[in-house]
Biopython code that builds the backbone (N, CA, C, O; Angstrom):
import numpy as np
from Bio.PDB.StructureBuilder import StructureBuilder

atoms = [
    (1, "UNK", "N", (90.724, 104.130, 61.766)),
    (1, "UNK", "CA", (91.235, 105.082, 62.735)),
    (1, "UNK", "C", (92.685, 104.717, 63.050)),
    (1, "UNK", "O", (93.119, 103.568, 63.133)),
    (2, "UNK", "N", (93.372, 105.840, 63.214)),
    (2, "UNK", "CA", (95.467, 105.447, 63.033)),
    (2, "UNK", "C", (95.193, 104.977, 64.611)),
    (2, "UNK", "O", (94.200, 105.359, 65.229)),
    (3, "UNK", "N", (95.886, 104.375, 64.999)),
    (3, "UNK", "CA", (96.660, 104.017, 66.484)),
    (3, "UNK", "C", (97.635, 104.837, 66.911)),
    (3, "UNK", "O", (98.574, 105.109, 66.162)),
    (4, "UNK", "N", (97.566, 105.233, 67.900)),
    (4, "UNK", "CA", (98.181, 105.950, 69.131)),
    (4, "UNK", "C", (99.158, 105.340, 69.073)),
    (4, "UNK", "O", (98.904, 104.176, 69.381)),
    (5, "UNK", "N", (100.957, 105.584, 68.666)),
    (5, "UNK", "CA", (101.496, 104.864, 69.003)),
    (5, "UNK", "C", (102.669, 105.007, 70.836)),
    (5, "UNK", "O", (103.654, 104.451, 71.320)),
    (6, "UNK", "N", (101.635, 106.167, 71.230)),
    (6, "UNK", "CA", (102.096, 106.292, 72.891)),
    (6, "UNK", "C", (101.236, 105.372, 73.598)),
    (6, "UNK", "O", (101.514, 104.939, 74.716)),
    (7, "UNK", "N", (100.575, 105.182, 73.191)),
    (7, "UNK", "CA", (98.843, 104.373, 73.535)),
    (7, "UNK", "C", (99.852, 102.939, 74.690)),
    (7, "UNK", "O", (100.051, 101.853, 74.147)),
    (8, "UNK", "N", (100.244, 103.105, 75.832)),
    (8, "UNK", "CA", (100.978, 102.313, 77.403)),
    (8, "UNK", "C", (100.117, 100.836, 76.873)),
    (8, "UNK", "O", (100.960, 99.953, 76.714)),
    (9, "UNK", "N", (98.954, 100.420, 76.617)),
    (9, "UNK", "CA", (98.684, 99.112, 76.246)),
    (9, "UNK", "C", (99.265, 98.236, 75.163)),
    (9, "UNK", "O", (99.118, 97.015, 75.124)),
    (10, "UNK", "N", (99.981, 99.005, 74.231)),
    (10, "UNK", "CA", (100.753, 98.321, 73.436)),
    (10, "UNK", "C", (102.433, 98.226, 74.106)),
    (10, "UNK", "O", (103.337, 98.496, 73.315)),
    (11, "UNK", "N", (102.727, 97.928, 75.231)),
    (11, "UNK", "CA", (103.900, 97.775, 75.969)),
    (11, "UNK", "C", (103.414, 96.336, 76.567)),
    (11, "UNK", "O", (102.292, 95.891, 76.808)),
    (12, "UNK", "N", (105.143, 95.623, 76.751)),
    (12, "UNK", "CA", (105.103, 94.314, 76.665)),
    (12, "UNK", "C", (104.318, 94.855, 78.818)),
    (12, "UNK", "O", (104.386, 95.742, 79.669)),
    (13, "UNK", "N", (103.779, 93.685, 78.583)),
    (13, "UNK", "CA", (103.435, 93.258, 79.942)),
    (13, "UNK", "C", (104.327, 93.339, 81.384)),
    (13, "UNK", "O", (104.074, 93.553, 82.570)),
    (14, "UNK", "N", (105.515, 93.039, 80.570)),
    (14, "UNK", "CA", (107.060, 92.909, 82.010)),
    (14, "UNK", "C", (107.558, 94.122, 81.900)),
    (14, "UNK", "O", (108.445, 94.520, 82.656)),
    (15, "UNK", "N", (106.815, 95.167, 80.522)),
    (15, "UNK", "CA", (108.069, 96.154, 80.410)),
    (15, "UNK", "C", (107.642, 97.618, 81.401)),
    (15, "UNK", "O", (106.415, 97.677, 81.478)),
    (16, "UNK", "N", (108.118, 98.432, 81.932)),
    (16, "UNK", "CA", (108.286, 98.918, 82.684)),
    (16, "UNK", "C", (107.663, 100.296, 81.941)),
    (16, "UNK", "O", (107.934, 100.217, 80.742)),
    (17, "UNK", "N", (107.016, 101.374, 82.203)),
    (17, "UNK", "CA", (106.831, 102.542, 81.377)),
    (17, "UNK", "C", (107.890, 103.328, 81.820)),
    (17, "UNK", "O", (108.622, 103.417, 82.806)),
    (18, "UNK", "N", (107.692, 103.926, 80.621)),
    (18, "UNK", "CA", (109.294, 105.165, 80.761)),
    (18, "UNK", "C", (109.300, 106.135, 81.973)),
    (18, "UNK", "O", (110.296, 106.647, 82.484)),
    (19, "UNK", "N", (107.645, 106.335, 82.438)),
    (19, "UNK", "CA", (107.689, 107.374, 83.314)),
    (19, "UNK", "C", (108.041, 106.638, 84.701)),
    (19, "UNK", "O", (108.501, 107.283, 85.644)),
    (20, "UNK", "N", (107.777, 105.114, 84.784)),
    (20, "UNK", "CA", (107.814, 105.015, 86.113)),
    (20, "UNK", "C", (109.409, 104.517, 86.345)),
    (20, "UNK", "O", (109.701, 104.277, 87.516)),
    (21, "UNK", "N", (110.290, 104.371, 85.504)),
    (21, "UNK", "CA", (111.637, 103.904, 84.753)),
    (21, "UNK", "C", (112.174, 105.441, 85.580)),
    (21, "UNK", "O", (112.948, 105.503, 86.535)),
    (22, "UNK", "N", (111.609, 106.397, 84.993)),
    (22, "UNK", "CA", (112.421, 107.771, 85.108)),
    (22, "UNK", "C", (112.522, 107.333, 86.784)),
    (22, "UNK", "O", (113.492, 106.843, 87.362)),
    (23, "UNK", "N", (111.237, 107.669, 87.318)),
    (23, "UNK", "CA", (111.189, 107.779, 88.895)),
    (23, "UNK", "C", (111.766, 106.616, 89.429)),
    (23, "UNK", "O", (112.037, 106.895, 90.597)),
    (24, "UNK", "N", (112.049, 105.627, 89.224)),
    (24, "UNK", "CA", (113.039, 104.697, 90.281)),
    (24, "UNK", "C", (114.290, 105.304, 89.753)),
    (24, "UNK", "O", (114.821, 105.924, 90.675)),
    (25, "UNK", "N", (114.922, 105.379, 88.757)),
    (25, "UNK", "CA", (116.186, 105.688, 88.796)),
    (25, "UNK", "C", (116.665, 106.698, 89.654)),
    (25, "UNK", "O", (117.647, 106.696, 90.396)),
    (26, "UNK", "N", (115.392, 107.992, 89.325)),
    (26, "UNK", "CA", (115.566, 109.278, 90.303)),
    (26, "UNK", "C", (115.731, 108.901, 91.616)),
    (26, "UNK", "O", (116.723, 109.263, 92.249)),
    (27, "UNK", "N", (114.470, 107.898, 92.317)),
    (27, "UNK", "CA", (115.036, 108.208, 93.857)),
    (27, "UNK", "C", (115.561, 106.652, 93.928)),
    (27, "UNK", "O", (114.928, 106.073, 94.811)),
    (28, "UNK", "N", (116.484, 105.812, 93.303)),
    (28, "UNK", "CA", (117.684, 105.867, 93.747)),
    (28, "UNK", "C", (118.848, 106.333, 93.519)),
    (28, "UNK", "O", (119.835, 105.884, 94.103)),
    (29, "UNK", "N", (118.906, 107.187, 92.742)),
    (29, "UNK", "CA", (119.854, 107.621, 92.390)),
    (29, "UNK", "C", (119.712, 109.100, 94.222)),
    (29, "UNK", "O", (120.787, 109.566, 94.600)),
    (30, "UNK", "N", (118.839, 109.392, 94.735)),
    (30, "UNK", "CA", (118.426, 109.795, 96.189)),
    (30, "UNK", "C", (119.093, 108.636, 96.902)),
    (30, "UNK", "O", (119.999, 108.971, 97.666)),
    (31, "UNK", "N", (118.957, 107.966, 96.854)),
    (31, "UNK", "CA", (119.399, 107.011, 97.698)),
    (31, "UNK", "C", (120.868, 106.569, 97.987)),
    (31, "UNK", "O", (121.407, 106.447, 99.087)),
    (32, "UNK", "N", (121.457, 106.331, 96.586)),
    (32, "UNK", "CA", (123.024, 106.661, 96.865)),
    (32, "UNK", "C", (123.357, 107.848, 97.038)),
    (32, "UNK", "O", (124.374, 107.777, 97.728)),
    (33, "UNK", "N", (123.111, 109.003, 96.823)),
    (33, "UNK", "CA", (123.233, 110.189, 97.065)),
    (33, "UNK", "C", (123.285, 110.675, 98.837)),
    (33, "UNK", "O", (124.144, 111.402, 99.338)),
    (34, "UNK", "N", (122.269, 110.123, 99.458)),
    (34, "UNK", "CA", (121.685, 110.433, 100.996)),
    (34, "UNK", "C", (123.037, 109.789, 101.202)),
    (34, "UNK", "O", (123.983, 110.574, 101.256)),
    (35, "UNK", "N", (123.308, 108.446, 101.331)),
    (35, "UNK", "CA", (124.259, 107.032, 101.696)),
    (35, "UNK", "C", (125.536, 107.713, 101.602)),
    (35, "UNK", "O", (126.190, 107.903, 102.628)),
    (36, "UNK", "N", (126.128, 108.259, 99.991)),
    (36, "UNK", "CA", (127.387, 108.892, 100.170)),
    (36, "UNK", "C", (127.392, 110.456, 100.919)),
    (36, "UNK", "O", (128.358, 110.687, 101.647)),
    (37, "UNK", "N", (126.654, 111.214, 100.809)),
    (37, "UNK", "CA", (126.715, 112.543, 101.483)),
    (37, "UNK", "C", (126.795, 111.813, 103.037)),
    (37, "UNK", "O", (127.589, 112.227, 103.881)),
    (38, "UNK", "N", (126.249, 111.143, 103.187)),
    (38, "UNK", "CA", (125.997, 110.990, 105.191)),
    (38, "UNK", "C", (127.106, 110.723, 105.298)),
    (38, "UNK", "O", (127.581, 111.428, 106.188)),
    (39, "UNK", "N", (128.062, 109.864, 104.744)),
    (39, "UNK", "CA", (128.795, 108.708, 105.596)),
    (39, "UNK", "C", (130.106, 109.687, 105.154)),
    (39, "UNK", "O", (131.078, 109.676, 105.909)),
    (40, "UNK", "N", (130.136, 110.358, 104.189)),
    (40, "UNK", "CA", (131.339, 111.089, 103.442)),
    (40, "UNK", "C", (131.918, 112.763, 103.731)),
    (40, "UNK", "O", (133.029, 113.272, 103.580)),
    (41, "UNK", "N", (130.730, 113.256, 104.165)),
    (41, "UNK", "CA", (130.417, 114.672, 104.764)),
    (41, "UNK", "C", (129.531, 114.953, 105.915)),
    (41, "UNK", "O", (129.839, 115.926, 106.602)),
    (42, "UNK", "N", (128.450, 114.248, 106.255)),
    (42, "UNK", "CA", (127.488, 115.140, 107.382)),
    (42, "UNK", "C", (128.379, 114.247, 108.485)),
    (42, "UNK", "O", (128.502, 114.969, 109.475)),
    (43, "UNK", "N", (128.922, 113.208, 108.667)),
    (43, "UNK", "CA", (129.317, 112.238, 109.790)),
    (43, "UNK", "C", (130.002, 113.414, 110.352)),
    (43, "UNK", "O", (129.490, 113.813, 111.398)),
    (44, "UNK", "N", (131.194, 114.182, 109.866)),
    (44, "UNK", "CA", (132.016, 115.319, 110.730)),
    (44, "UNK", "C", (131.146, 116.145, 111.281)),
    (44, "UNK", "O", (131.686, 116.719, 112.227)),
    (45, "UNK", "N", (129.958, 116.499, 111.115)),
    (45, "UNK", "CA", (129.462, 117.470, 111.427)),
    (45, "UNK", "C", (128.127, 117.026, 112.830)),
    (45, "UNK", "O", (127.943, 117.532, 113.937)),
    (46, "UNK", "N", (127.470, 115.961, 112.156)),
    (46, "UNK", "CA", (126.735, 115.063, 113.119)),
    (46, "UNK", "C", (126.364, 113.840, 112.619)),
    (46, "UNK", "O", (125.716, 113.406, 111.667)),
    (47, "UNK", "N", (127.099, 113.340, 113.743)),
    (47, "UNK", "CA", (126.754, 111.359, 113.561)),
    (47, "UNK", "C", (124.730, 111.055, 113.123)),
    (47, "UNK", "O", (124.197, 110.517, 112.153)),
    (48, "UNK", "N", (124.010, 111.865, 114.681)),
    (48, "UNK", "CA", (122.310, 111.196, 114.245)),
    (48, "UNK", "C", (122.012, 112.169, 112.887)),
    (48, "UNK", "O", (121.356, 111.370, 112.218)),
    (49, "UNK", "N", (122.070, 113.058, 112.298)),
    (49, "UNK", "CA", (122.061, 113.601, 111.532)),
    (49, "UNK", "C", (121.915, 112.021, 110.027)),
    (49, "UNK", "O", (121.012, 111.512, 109.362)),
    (50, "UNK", "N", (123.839, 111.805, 110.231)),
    (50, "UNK", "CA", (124.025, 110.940, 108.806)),
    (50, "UNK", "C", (123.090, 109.370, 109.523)),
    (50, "UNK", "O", (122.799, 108.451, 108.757)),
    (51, "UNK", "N", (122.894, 109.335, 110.347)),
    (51, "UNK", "CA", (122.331, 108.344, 110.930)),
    (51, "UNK", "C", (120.610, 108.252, 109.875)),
    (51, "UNK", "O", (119.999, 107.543, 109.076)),
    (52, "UNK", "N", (120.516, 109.800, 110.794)),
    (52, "UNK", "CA", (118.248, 109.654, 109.872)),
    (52, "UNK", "C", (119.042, 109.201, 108.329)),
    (52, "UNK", "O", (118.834, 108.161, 107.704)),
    (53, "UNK", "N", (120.006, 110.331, 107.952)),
    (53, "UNK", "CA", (119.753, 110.093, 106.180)),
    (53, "UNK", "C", (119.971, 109.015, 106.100)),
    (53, "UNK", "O", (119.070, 108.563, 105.393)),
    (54, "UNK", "N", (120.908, 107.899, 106.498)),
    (54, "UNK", "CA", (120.794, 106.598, 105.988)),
    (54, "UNK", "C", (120.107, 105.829, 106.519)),
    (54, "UNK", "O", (120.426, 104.735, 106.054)),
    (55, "UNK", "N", (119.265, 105.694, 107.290)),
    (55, "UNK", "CA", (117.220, 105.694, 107.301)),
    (55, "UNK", "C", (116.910, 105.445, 106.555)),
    (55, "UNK", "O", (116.822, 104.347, 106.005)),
    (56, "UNK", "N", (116.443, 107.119, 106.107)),
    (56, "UNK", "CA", (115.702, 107.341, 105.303)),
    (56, "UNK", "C", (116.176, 106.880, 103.544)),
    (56, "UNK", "O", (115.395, 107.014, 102.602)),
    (57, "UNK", "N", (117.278, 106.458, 103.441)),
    (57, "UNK", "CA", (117.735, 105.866, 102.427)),
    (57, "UNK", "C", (117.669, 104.332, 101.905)),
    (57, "UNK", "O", (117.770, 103.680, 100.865)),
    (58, "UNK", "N", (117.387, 104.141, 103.582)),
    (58, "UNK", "CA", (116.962, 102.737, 103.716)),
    (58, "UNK", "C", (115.842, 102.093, 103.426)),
    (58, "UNK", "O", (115.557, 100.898, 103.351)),
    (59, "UNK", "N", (114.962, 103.563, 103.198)),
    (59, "UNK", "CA", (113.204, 103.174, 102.977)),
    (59, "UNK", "C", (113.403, 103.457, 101.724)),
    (59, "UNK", "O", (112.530, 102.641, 101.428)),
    (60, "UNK", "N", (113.748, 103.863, 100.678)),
    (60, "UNK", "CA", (113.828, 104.532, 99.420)),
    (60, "UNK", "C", (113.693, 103.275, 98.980)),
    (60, "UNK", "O", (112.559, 102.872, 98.720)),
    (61, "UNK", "N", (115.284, 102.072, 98.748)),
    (61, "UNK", "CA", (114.493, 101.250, 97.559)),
    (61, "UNK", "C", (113.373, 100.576, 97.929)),
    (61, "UNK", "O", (112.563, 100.751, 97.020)),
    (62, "UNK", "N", (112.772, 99.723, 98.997)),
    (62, "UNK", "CA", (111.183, 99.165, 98.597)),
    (62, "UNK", "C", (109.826, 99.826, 97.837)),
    (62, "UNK", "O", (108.913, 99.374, 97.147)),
    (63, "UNK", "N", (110.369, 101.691, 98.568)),
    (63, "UNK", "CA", (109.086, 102.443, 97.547)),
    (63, "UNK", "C", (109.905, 102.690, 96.367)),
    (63, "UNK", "O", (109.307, 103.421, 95.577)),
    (64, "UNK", "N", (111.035, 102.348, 95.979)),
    (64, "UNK", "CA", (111.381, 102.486, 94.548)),
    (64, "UNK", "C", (110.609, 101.108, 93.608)),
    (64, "UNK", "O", (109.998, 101.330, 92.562)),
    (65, "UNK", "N", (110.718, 100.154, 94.005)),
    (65, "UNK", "CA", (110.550, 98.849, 93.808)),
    (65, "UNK", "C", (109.105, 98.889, 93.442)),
    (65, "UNK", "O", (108.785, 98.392, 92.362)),
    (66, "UNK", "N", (107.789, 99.652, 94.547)),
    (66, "UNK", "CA", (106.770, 99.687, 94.618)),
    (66, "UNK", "C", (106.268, 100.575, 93.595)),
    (66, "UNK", "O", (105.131, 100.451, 93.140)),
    (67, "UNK", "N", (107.124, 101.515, 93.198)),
    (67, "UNK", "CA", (106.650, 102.625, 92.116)),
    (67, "UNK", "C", (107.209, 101.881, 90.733)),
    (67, "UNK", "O", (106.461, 101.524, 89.823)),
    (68, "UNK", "N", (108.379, 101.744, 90.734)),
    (68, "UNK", "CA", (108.198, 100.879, 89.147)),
    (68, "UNK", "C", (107.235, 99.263, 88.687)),
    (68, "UNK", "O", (107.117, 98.583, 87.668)),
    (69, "UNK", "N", (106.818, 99.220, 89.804)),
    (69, "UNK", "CA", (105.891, 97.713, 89.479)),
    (69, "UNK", "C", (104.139, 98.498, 89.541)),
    (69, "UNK", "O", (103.173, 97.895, 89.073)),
    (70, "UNK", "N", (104.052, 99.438, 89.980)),
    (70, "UNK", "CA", (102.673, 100.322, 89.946)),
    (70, "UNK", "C", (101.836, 99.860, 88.648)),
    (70, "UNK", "O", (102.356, 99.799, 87.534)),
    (71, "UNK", "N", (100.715, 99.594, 88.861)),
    (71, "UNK", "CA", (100.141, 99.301, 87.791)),
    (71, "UNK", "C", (100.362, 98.324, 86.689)),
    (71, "UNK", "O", (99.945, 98.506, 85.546)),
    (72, "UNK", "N", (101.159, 97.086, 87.149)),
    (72, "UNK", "CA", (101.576, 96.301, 86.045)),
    (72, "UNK", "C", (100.471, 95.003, 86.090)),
    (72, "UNK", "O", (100.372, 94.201, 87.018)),
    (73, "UNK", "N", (99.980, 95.012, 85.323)),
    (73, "UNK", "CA", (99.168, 93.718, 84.990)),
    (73, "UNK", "C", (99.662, 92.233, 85.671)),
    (73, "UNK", "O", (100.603, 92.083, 86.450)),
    (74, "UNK", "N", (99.157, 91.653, 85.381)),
    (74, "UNK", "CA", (99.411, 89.777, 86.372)),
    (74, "UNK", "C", (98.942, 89.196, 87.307)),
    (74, "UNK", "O", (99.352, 88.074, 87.605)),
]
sb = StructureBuilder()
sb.init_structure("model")
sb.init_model(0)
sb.init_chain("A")
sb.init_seg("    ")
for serial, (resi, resn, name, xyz) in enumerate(atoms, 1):
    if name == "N":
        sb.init_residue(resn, " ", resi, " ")
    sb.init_atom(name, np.array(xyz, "f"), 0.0, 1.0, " ", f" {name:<3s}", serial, name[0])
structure = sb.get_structure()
């Protein structure tokens, strides 16, 4: 029988899958995004405003961190 060569068990142990690779880059790439829009544009308009977004930017990388280590063996 051929082998699957998408088959996620033949990936090194440390290595990261592509899908969960995609999603940290995505939300941090949210994350500098929130950080420069607040501090660069919403500040003129409202300080608590850029205040939540860089918050909420602030929580982004640990669940980035938490989504690319999802499911890793060890």
């Amino acid at each position: 029988m051929p082998e699957d060569p998408r088959d996620p068990r033949d990936e090194p142990v440390g290595e990261p899958s592509r899908r969960r690779k995609r999603a940290y880059f995505v939300m941090m790439g949210t994350c500098l995004l929130l950080i420069v829009l607040a501090w660069n544009v919403v500040r003129f308009w409202s300080v608590p405003a850029a205040v939540v977004m860089s918050v909420v930017a602030a929580v982004i990388p640990p669940a980035a961190a938490v989504v690319a280590n999802w499911g890793r063996g060890g």
